[in-house]
N, C-alpha and C positions, 0 to 999 in steps of 0.2 A: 481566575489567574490575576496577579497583581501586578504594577509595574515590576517591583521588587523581584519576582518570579522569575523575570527574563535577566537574561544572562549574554551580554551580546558585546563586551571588551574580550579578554582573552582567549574564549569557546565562545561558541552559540549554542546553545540551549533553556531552555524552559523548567521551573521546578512545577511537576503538578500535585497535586491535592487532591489524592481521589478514595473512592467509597473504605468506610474502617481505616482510615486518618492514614492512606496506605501512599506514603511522597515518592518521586519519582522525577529522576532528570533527566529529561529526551533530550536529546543531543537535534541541532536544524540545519539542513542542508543553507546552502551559502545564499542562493537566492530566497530562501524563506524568513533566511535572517536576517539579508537589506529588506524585504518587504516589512519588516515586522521593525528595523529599527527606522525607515521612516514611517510608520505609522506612531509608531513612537512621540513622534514630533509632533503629532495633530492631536496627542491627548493632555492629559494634566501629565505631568510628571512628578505628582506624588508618589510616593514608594507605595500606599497603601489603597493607590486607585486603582477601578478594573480596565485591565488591558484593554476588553473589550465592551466599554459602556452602552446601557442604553440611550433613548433620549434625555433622560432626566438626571446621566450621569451615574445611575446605580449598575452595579455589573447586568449585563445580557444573560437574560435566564434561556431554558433549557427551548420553551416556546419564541423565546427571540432568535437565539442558535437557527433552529427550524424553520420562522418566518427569514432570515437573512439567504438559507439556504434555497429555501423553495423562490427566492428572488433572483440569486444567481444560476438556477435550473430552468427558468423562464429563460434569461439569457441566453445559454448555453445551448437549450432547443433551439433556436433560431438559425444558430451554428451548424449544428448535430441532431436534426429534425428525429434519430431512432432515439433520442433520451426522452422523448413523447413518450406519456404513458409508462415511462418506468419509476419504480416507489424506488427511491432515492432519499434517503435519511443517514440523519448524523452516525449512525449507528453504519451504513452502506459507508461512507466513507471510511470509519475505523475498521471494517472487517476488512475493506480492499487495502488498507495498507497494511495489514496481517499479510495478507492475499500475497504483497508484492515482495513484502518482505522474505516470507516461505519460497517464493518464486529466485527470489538473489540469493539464495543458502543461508540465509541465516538461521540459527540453532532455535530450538523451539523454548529455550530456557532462554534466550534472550527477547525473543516476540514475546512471552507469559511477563519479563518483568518490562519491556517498553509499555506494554498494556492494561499493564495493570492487575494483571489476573494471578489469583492466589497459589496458582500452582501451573507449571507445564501440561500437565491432564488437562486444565480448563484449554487451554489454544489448541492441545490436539483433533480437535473440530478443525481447524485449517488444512492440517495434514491434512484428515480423511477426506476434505473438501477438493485439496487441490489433487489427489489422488485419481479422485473421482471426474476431474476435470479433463487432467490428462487421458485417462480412458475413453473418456466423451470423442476427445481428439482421435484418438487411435482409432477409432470404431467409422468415423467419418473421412479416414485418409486410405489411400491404398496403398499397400504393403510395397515399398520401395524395392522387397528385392527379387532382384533379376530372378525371370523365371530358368528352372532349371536346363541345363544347355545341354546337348548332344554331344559329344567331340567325336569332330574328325579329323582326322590324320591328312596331314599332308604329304603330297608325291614324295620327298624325299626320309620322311618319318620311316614310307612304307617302302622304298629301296633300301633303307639302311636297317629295316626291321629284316628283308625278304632277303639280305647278304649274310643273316645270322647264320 
């Protein structure tokens, strides 16, 4: 992604560039777009720099992405001691925000094109995922409803039944 790419005067969103020359503009929540437009300010502001540089100024490759990540997962344990031991990749983050998005009702034809994916078939793994989730749920909770009741009639139910 290039300066260029970000879109942060009248919307906030991102144009991406992704596999089979297939473009795409994510739209960013409010706080992701002050973080992203002061970061903005600690880079070059050439149009044709990477957003997110390495050391040497050339865009962060796919192994930089993954070392940056496994850097803020260190952190994060310290915090959140159960992220110990869990494989957590780039790839873990784009699925949970399928994840979250499935979860707010959004359409599956619209998670296929934020994601980039050739078709609605391809995301429908999220459905059957979070289907599957939900059941996981149900199987481990007990059945909220009231067990079945008796009825009895009260004294005056049964005088004004016994005056018929």
């Amino acid at each position: 992604m290039q300066v260029r790419d970000v879109l942060l005067e009248r919307q906030s969103a991102v144009h991406l560039h992704g596999k089979g020359r297939k473009e795409r503009a994510i739209p960013l929540w409010a706080n992701t777009a002050a973080e992203l437009r002061a970061w903005l300010n600690k880079i070059s502001p050439a149009p044709d720099a990477p957003v997110f540089p390495n050391r040497a100024g050339a865009p962060l490759t796919r192994s930089g992405v993954r070392d940056r990540l496994n850097r803020a997962l260190a952190v994060a344990e310290r915090q959140c001691p159960s992220l110990h031991g869990q494989h957590i990749s780039p790839h873990t983050l784009r699925h949970s925000t399928a994840m979250h998005l499935l979860e707010s009702g959004t359409d599956l034809a619209v998670i296929a094109l934020w994601l980039g994916h050739s078709s609605p078939a391809v995301t429908h793994q999220y459905l059957e995922a979070d289907l599957a989730a939900k059941e996981a749920v149900l199987r481990r909770l007990a059945d909220p409803s009231p067990a079945p009741a008796r009825f009895h009639p009260g004294d005056r139910l049964l005088a004004f039944l016994q005056a018929l």
